[in-house]
Structure formats: C-alpha cells, structure tokens
Residue frames relative to the residue before (quaternion, step in Angstrom):
aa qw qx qy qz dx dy dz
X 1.0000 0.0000 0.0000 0.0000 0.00 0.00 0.00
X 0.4778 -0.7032 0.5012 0.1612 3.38 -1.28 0.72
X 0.4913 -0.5430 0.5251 0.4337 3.86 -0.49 1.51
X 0.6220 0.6229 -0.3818 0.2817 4.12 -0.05 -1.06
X 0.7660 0.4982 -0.2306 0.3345 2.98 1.23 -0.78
X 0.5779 0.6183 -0.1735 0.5037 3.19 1.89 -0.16
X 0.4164 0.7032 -0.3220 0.4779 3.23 1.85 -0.26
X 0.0747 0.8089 -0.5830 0.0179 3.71 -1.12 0.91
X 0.0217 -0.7661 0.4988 0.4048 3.90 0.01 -0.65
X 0.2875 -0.6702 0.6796 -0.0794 2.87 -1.91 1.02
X 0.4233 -0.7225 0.4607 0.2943 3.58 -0.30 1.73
X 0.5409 -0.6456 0.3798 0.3826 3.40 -0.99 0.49
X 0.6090 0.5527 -0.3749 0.4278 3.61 1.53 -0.87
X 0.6105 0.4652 -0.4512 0.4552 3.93 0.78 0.45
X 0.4124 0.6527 -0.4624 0.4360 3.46 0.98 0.29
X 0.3774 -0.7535 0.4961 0.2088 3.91 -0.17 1.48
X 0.1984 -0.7218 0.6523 0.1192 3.73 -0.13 1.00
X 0.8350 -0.1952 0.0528 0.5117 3.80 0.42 -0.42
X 0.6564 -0.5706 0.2698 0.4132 3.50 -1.65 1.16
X 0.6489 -0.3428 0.5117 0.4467 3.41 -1.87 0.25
X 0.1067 -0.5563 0.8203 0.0799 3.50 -2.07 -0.38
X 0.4619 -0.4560 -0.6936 0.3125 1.45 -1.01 2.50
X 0.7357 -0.4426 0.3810 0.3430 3.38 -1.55 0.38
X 0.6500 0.5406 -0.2745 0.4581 3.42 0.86 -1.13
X 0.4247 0.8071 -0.3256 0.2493 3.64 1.21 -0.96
X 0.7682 0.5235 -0.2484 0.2722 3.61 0.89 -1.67
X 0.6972 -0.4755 0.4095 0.3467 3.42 -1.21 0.48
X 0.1741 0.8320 -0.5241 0.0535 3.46 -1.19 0.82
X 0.4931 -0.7357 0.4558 -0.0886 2.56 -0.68 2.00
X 0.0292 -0.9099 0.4024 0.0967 3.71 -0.05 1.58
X 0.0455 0.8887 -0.4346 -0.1390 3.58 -0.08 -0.07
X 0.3465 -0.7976 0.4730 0.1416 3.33 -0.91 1.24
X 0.4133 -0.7830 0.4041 0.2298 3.84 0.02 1.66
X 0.6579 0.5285 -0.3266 0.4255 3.41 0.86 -0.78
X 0.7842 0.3554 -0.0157 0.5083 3.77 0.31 -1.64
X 0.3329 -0.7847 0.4454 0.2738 3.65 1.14 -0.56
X 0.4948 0.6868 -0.4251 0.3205 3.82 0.87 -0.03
X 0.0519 -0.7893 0.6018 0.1105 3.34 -0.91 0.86
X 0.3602 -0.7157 0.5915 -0.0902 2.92 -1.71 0.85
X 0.3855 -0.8388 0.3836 -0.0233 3.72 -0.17 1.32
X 0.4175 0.7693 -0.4631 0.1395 3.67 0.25 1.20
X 0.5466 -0.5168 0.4883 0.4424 3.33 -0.95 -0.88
X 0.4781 -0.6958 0.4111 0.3440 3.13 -1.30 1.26
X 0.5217 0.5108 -0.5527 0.4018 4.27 0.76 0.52
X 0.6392 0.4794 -0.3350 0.4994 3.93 0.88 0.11
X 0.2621 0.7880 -0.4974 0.2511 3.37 1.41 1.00
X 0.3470 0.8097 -0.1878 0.4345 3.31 1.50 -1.08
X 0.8825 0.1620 -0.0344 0.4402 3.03 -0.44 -1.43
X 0.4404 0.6336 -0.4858 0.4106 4.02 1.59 0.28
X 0.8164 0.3947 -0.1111 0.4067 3.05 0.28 -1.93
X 0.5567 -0.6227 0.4770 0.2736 3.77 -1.33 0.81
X 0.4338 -0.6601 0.5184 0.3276 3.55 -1.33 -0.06
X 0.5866 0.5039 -0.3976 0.4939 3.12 -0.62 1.94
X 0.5675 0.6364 -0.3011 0.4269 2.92 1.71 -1.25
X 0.5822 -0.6729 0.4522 0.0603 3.62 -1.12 1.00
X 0.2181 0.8054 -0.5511 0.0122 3.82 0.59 0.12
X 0.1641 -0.8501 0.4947 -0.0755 3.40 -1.13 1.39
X 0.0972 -0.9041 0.4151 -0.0299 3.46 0.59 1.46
X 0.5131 -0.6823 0.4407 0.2775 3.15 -1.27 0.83
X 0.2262 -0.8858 0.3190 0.2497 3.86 0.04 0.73
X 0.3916 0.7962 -0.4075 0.2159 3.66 2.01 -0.62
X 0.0458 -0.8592 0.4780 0.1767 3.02 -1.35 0.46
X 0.7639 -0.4891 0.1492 0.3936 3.86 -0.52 0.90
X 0.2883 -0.7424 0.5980 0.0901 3.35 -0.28 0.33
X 0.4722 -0.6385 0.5612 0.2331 4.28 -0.93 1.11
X 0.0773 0.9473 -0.3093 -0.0306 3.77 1.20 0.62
X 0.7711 0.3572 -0.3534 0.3910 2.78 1.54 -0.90
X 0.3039 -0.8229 0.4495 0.1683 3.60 -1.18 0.10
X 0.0715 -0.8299 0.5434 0.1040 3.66 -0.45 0.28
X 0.2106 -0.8371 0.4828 -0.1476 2.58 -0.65 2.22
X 0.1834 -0.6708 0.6540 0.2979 4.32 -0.92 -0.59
X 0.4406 -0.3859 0.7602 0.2813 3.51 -1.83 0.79
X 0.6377 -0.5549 0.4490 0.2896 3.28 -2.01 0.82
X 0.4579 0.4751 -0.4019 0.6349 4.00 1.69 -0.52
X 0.6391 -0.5879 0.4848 0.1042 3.51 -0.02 0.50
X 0.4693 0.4868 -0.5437 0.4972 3.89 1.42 0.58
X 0.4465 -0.7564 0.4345 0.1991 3.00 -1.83 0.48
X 0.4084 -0.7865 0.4632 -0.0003 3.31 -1.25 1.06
X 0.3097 -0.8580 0.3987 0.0942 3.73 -0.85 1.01
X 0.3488 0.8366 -0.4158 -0.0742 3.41 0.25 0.20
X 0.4943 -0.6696 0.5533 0.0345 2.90 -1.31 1.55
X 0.2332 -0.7763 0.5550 0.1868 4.30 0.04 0.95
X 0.0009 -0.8247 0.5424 0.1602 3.48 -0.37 0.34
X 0.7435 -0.2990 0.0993 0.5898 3.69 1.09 -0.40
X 0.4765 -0.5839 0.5764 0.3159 3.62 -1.62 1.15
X 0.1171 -0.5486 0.7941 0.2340 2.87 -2.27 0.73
X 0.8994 -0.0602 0.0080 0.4328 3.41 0.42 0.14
X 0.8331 -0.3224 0.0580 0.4457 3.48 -1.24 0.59
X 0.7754 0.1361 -0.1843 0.5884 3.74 1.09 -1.10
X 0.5860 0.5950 -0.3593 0.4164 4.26 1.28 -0.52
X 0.0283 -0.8389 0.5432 0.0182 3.24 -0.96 1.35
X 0.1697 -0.7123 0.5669 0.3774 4.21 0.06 -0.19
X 0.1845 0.7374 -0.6354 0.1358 3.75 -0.81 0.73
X 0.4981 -0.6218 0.5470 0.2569 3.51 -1.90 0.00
X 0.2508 -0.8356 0.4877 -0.0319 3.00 -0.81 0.93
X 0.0212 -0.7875 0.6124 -0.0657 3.70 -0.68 1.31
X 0.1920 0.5956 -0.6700 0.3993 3.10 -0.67 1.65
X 0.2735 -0.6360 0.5761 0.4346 3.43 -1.77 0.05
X 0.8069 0.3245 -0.1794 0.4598 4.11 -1.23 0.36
X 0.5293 0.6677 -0.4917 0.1796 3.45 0.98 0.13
X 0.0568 -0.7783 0.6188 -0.0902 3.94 0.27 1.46
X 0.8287 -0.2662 0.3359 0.3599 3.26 -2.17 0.36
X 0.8701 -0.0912 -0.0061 0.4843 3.75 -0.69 1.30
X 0.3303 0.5223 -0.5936 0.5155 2.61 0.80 2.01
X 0.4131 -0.6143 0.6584 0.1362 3.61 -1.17 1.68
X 0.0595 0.4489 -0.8793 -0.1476 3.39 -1.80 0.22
X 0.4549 -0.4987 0.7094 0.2029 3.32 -2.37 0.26
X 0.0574 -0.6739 0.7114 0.1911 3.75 -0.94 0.85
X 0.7364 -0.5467 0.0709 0.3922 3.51 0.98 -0.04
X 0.8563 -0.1953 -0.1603 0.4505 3.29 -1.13 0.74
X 0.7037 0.4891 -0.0823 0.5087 3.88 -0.19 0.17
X 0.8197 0.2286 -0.0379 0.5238 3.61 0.63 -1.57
X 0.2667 0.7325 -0.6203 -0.0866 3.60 -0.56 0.19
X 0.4480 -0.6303 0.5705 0.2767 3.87 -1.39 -0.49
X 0.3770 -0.7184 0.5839 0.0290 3.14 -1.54 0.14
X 0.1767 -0.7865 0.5674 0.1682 3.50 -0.06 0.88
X 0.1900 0.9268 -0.3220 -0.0364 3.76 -0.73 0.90
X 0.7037 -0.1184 -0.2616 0.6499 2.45 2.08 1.14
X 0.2548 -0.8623 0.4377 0.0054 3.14 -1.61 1.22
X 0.3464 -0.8340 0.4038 0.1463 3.11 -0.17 1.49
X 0.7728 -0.5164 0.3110 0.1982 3.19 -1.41 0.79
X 0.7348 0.3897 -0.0827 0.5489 3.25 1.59 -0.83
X 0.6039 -0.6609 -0.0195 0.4451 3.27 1.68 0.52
X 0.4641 0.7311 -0.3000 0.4001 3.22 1.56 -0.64
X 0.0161 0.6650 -0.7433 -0.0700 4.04 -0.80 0.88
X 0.4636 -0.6404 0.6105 0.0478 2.38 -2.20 0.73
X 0.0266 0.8611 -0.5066 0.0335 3.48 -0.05 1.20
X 0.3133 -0.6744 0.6337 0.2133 3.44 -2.09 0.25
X 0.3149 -0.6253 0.6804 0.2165 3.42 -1.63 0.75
X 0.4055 -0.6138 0.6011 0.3124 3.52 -1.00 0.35
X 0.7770 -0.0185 -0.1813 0.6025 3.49 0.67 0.72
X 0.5402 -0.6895 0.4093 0.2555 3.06 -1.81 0.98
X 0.4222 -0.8137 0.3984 -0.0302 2.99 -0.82 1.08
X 0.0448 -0.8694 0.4020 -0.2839 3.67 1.54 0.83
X 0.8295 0.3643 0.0405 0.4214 2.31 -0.35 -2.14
X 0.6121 0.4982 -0.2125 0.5761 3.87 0.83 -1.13
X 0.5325 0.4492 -0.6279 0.3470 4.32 -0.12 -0.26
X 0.8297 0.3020 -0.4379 0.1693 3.45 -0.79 -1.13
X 0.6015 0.4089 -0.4311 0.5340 3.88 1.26 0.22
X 0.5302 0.5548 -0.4185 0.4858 3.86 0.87 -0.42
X 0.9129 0.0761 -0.1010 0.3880 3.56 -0.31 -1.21
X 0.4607 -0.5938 0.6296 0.1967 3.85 -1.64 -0.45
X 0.6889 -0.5533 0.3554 0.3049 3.26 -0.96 0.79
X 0.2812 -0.8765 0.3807 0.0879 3.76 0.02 0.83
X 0.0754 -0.9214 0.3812 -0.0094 3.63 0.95 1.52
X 0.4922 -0.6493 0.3205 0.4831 3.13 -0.59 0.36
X 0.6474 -0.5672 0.1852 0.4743 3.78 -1.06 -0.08
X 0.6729 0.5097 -0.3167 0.4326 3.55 1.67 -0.59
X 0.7085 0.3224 -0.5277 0.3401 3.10 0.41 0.44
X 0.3314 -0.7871 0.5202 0.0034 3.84 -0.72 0.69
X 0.5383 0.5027 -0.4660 0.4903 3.62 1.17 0.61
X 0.7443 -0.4081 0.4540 0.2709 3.38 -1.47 0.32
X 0.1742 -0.7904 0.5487 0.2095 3.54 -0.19 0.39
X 0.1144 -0.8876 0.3496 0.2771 3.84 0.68 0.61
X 0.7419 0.3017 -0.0545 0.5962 3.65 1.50 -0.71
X 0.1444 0.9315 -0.2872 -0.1702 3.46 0.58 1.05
X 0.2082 0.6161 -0.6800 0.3387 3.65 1.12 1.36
X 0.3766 0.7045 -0.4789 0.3640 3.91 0.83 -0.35
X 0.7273 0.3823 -0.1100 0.5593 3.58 1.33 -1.17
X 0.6429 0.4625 -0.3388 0.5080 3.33 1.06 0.54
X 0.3859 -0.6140 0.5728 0.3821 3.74 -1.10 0.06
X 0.5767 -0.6016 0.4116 0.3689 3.08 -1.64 0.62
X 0.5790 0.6301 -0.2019 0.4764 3.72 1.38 -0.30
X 0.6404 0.5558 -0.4180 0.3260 4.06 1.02 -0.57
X 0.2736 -0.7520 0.5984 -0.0401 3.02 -1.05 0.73
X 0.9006 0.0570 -0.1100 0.4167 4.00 0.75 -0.75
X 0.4963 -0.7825 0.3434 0.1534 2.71 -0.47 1.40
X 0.4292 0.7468 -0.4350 0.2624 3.69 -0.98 1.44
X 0.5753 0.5629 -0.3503 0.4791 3.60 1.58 -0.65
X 0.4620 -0.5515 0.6676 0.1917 3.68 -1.67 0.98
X 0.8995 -0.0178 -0.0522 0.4334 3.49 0.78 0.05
X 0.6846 -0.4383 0.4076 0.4160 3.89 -0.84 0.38
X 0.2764 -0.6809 0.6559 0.1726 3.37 -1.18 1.25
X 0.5023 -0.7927 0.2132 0.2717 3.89 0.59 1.33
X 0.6724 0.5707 -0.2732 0.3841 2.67 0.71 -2.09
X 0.7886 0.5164 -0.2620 0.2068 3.75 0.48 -1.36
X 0.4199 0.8356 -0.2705 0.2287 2.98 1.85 -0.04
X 0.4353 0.6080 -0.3406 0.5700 3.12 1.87 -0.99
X 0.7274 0.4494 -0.4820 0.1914 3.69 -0.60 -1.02
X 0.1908 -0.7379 0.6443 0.0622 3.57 -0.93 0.73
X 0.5009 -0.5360 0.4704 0.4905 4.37 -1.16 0.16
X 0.8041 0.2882 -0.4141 0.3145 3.64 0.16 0.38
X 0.3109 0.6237 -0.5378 0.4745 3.20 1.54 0.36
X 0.6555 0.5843 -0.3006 0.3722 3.62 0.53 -1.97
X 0.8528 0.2053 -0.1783 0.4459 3.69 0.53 -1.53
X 0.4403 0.3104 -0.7039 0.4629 3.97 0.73 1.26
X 0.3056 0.6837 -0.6056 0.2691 3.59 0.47 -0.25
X 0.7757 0.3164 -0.1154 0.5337 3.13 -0.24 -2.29
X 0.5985 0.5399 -0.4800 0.3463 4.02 0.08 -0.55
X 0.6290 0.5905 -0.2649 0.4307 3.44 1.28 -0.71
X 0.5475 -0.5551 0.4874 0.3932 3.44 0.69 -0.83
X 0.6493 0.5150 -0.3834 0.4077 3.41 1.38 -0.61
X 0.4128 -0.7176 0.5299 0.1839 3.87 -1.59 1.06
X 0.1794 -0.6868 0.6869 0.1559 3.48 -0.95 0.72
X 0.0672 -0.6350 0.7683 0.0444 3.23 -1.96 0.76
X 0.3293 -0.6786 0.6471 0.1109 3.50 -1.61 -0.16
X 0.1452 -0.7000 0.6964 -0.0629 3.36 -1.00 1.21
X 0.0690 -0.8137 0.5433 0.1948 3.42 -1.77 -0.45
X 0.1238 0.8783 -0.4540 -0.0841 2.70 -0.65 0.58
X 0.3507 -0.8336 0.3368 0.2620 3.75 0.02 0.71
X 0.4828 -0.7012 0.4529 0.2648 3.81 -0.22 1.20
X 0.0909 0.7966 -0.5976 -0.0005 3.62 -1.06 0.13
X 0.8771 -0.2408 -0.0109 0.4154 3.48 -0.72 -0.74
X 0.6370 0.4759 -0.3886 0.4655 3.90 0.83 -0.38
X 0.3606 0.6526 -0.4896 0.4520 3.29 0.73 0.63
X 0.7996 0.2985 0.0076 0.5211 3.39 1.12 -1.16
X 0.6823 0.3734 -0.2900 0.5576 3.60 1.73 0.17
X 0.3873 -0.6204 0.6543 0.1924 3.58 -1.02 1.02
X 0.5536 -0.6257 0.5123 0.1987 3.40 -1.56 0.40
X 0.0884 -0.8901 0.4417 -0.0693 3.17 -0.05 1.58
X 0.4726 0.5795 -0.4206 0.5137 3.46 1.06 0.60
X 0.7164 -0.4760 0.4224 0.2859 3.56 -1.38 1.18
X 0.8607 0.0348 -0.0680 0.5034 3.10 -0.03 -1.68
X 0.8945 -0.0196 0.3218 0.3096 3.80 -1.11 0.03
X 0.8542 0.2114 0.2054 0.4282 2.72 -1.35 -2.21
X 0.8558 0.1473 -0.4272 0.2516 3.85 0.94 0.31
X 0.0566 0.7741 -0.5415 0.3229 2.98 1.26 1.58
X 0.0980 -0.8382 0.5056 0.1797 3.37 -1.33 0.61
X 0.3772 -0.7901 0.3488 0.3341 3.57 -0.19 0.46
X 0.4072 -0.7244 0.4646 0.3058 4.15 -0.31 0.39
X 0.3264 -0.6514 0.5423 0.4184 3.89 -0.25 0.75
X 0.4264 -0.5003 0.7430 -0.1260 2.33 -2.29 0.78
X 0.2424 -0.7554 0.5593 0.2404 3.83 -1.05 0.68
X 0.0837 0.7787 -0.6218 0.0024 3.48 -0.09 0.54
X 0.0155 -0.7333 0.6791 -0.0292 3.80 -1.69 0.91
X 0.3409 -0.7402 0.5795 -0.0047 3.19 -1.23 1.41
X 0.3643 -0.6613 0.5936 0.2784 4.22 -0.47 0.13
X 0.3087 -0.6588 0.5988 0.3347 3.58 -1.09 0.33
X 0.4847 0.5404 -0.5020 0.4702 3.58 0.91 0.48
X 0.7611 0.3484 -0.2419 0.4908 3.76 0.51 -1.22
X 0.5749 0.5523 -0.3694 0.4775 3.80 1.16 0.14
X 0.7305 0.2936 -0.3119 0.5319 3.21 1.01 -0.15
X 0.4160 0.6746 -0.4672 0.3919 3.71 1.19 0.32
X 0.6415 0.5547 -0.2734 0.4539 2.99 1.23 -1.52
X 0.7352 0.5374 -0.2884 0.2957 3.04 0.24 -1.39
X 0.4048 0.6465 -0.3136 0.5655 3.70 1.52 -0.74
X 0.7837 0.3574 -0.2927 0.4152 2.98 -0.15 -0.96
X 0.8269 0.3791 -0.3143 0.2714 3.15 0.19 -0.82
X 0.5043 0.4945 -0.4245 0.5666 3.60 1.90 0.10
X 0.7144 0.3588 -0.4232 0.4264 3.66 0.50 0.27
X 0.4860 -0.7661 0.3253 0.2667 3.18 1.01 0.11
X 0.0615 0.7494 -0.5032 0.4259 3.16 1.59 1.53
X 0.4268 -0.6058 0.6448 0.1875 3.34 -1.62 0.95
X 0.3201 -0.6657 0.6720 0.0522 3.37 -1.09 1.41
X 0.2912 0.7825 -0.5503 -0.0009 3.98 -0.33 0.86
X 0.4236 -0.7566 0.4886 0.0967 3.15 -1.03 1.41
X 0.2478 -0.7930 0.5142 0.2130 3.71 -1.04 1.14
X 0.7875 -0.1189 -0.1276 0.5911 3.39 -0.13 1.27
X 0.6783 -0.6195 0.3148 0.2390 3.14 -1.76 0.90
X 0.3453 0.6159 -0.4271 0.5648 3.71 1.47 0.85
X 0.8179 0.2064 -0.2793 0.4588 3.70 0.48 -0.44
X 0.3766 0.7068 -0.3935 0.4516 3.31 2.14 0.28
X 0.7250 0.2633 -0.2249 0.5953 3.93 0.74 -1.17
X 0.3626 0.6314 -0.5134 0.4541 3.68 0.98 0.17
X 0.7440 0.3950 -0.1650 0.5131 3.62 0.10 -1.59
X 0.7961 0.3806 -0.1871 0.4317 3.62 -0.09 -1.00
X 0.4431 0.4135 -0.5256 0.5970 4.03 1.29 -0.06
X 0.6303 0.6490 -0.3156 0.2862 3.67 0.34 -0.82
X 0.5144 0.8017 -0.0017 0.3043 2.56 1.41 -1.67
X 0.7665 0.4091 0.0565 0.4918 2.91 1.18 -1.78
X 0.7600 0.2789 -0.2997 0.5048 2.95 1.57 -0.33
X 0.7871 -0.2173 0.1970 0.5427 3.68 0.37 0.60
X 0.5147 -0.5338 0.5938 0.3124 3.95 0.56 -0.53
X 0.6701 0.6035 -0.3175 0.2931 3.47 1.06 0.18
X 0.6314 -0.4475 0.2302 0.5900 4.07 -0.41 0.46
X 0.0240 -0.8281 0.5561 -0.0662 3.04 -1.23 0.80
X 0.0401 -0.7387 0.6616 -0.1224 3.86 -0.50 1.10
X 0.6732 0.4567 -0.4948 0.3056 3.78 -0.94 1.19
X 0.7282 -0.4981 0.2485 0.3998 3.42 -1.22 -0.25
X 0.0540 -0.7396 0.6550 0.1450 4.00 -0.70 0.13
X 0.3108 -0.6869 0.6482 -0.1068 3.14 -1.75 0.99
X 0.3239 0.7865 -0.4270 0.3069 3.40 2.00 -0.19
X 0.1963 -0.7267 0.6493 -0.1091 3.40 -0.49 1.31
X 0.1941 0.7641 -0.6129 0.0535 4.29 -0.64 1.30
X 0.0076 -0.6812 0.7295 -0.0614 3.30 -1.17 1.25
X 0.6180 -0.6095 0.2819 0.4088 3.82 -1.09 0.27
X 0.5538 0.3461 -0.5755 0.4923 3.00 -1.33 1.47
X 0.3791 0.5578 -0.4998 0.5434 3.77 0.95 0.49
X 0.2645 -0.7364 0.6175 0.0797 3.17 -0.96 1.43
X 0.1340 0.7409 -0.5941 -0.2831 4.33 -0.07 0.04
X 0.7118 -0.3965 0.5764 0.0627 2.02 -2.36 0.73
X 0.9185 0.0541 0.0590 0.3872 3.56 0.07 -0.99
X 0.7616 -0.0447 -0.2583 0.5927 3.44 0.70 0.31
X 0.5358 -0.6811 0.4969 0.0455 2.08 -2.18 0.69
X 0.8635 -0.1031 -0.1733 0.4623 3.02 1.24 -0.30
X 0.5763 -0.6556 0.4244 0.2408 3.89 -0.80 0.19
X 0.0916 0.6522 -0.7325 -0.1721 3.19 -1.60 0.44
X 0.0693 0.8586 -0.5013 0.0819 3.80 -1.02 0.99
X 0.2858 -0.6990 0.4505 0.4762 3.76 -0.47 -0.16
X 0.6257 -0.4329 0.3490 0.5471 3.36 -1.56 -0.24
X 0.1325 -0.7313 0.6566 0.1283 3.43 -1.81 0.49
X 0.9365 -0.2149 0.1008 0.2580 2.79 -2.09 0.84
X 0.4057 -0.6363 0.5232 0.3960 4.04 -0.91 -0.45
X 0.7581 0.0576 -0.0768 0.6450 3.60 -0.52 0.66
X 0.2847 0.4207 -0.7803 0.3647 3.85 0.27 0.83
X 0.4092 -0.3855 0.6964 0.4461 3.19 -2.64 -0.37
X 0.3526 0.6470 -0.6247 0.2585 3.71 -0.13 0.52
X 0.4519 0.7570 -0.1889 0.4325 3.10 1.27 -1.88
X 0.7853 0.4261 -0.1604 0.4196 2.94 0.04 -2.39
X 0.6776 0.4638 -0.3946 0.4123 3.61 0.51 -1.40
X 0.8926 0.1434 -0.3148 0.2890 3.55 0.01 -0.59
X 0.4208 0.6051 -0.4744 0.4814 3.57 1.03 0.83
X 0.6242 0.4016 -0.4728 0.4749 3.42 1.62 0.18
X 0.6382 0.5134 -0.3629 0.4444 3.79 0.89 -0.37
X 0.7848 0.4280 -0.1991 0.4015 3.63 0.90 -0.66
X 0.3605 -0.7310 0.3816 0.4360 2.89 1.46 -0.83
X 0.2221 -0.8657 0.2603 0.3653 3.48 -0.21 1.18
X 0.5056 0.4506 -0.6821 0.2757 3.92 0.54 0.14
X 0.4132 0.7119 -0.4990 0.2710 3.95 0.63 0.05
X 0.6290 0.5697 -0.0977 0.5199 3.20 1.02 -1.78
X 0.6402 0.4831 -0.4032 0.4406 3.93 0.51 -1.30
X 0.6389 0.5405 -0.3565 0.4153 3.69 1.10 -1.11
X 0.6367 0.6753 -0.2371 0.2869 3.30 0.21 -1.52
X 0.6089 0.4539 -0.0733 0.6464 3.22 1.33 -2.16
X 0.7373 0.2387 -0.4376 0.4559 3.74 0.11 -0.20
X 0.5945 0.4904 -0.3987 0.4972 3.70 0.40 -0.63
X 0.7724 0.4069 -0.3487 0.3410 3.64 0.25 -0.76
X 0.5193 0.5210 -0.3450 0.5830 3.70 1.58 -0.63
X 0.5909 0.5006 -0.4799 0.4122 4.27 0.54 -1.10
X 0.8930 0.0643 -0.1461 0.4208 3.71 0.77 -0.70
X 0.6860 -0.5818 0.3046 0.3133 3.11 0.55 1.95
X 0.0904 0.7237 -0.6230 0.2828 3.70 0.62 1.05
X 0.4012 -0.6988 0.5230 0.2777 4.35 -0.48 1.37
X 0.0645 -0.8484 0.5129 0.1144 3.96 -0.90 0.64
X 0.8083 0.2816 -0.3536 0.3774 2.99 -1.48 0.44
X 0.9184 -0.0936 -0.0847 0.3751 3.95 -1.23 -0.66
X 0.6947 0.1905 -0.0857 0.6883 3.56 1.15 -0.55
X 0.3576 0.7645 -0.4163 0.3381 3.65 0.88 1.15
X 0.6489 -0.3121 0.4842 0.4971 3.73 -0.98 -0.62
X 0.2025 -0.5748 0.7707 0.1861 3.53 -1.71 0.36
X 0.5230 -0.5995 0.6056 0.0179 2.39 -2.30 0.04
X 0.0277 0.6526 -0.7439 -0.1410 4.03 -0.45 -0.10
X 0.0856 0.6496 -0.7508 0.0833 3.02 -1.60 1.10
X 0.0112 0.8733 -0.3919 0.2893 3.19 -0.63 2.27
C-alpha cells in the first residue's frame, strides 16, 4: 500500500489547541470493526459500551519535562528534545541548533553541560551530561507539546493520565487522557478489569511516514514492559474468550510485541511496526484519538478496523467538527 493512501485533510481549526474540562467530557466516536456502523457518544458512556469481563489495558508511562533550553559555548541557542535514557548521564534526543556535530558541548546551564556522541542517520543524537540528571529535570526541562498545538499548556499534569506512574515518555500516551476516577470506578462497577502496561513514547510520535510505499517504513524502538501478573491476565482472558481492549495504540504494540512472544512477562525494547495485513494477536479492540495523515498510527488502526472503516469514521468525524489528535476526541473501536 501507498503512504498516499492514508493522507486526508483536516481544517486546521479542528486541531484541539487545548484539553476538554472535565476530561471525561470529550466526544466519542464508536465504531463497530466488524459491521462498520458508527455510533456517536461521549467518552463518560464508556461504561455502559464495553461487557463485563472485558479486559482494559492502559498504558501507565508518565511524561518526562523533556524539553530543554540549552546555549552552544558561542552563545547560539540550542533545543533539546530528551527522547529516552541509556543510562544515568546518556540520553538519545533531537537536537535544534545550527552545526551541532560529534563532540559538540551545549550549556543547559551553569554547572551542567552535554556532549553530543553520536549521530544517527535518521536524525536523533545521542548525548552525555557530565552528571546525571534525574533528580535535576523538573527544574531543567518543560512539558514537551507536540508541535501542532501552540497554546500554553497552563497545568501540565493536564498532559498526564490520571493513572501514570513511570516516568519516561517524550510525550502523552493520548488516548488515556479522557479517563477521569469515576470513569475508572463505573469501570470496575461494571465488571470490566483494568491492568497497566508501559510503554515509554519517543521518536515516531513526532515522525510521519516518509517512504512511498508502506511496508518500507521503519519504526524506532521503543521500551515497552509487561508484568508476569498482567501476562497472565491477558492470557485468561483470551481462553475465556474475554475482549482484550487496549487504551491507545502504545498499549496496542505493548500487547502484540508480547504477543509474539508466548503471552509471557516481558521487559525490553519493541520496534513492532502495524499497518493492514497485521494479523493481532491480542486485542481486540481499541480506544484512541484521531491521528495524524500518513502517521503509522493511522496505519495501526486501519489494520484492526479495516481501513475503508476508518476513511468513514475520519470523514464523518471531520463532517461534524469532532476536535483531533492530542487534546482531541477519542474513539471506541469494537
């Protein structure tokens, strides 16, 4: 298939500039993968969609102050976007500066500087603080929005789920934004189980598919970790024939890397890359917001729904000005 084909337009004035109030508040657009019928609610009548038994499997990361504003010793300024630790002082991130090559220092400030010490082909360098810096983000960095949205962010747990817990994603796992504590407790009143995965966003979050066809897109890894407790939930479920539904497409390549290996605990990196013709493995169904043109998001859920499903959905959901992408409407796809 041809990225082109994944391509839609989307006035710019439906771009969510900032989150609903209350969280639970936002429009939600169901669709039924099988029959194709959609169905128009709100994302507090989740509850009363999903069955008792059904499995809901949330992504639990939690944002990281990533970005950073930094100076080159000549005194020009320098961006640095964190994208993920390799270790106490070694981060991979993106850099905006002009000339900033292999063993080049920027200054985040007095005391702390970095080291560029390799640069990958696909743009992302890899850099060192002369000390570890943990402890030092929430006064070092700022909440790390995406680029389309251009308001202030005035409260930035707003950019967190009410549910994260580990700290590591360059950005908001989206979908979970909607969930509020009384969404969570009709949840459980329902019969329906929550678990928690992680995975820790990073750079395709922030790269459109830029290859002609599809299938030679590559996906950047990603740390994702499963429990041998919530691996064997799943796995229940699926011998009882319980829906397995994933809250955004992060706990989607969560489950299905898993997937691949047996259903069994799981702690490393995935690169799991779904466009249609992806058979899954483990869930069945989704909740997510709308995403980008030519992102693999798109792809991922035009492979569970099927994508002339999705073409509908995305036109019907744009005919009535439905908010998109990070601080947008969701979806139920079931």
């Amino acid at each position: 298939m041809k990225t082109a084909e994944f391509d839609y337009h989307l006035p710019p004035d439906l771009i969510a500039q900032t989150p609903i109030e209350p969280r639970d508040a936002a429009r939600l657009l169901c669709l039924d993968r099988f029959s194709g019928a959609i169905e128009h609610r709100h994302f507090i009548d989740l509850p009363d969609l999903l069955h008792p038994g059904d499995l809901l499997v949330a992504n639990e990361s939690r944002v990281i102050p990533a970005r950073l504003f930094a100076r080159k010793p000549t005194g020009g300024a320098v961006e640095v976007l964190l994208l993920r630790r390799l270790d106490a002082q070694t981060w991979q991130a993106l850099l905006r500066g002009h000339k900033l090559r292999v063993g080049s220092r920027v200054i985040i400030k007095d005391g702390l500087t970095a080291e560029v010490i390799e640069h990958a082909a696909t743009g992302e360098r890899v850099i060192r603080f002369d000390q570890p810096i943990d402890d030092q983000l929430d006064a070092l960095g700022v909440m790390p929005l995406p680029p389309y949205i251009h308001e202030p962010l005035r409260d930035p747990e707003r950019y967190q789920t009410i549910y994260s817990r580990t700290p590591g994603s360059a950005a908001a796992p989206t979908a979970g934004l909607h969930f509020t504590p009384r969404v969570l407790d009709r949840l459980r009143a329902r019969g329906v189980e929550l678990d928690y995965v992680t995975l820790h966003v990073g750079l395709d979050t922030f790269k459109p598919v830029e290859t002609d066809d599809i299938e030679q897109h590559h996906i950047h890894t990603e740390f994702v970790q499963l429990s041998a407790e919530t691996a064997a939930r799943v796995r229940a479920a699926k011998a009882e024939g319980r829906r397995v539904i994933a809250v955004g497409t992060t706990s989607v390549r969560v489950l299905e890397t898993v997937a691949q290996h047996g259903l069994a605990a799981y702690s490393g990196d995935t690169a799991l890359y779904i466009y249609p013709g992806y058979e899954y493995r483990a869930v069945d169904g989704l909740i997510t917001n709308f995403h980008l043109p030519r992102s693999s998001l798109l792809m991922l859920v035009s492979a569970l729904a099927g994508k002339a499903n999705i073409d509908r959905a995305y036109a019907e959901a744009i005919a009535l000005r439905y908010r998109f992408f990070s601080f947008g409407d969701a979806m139920f796809i079931g």
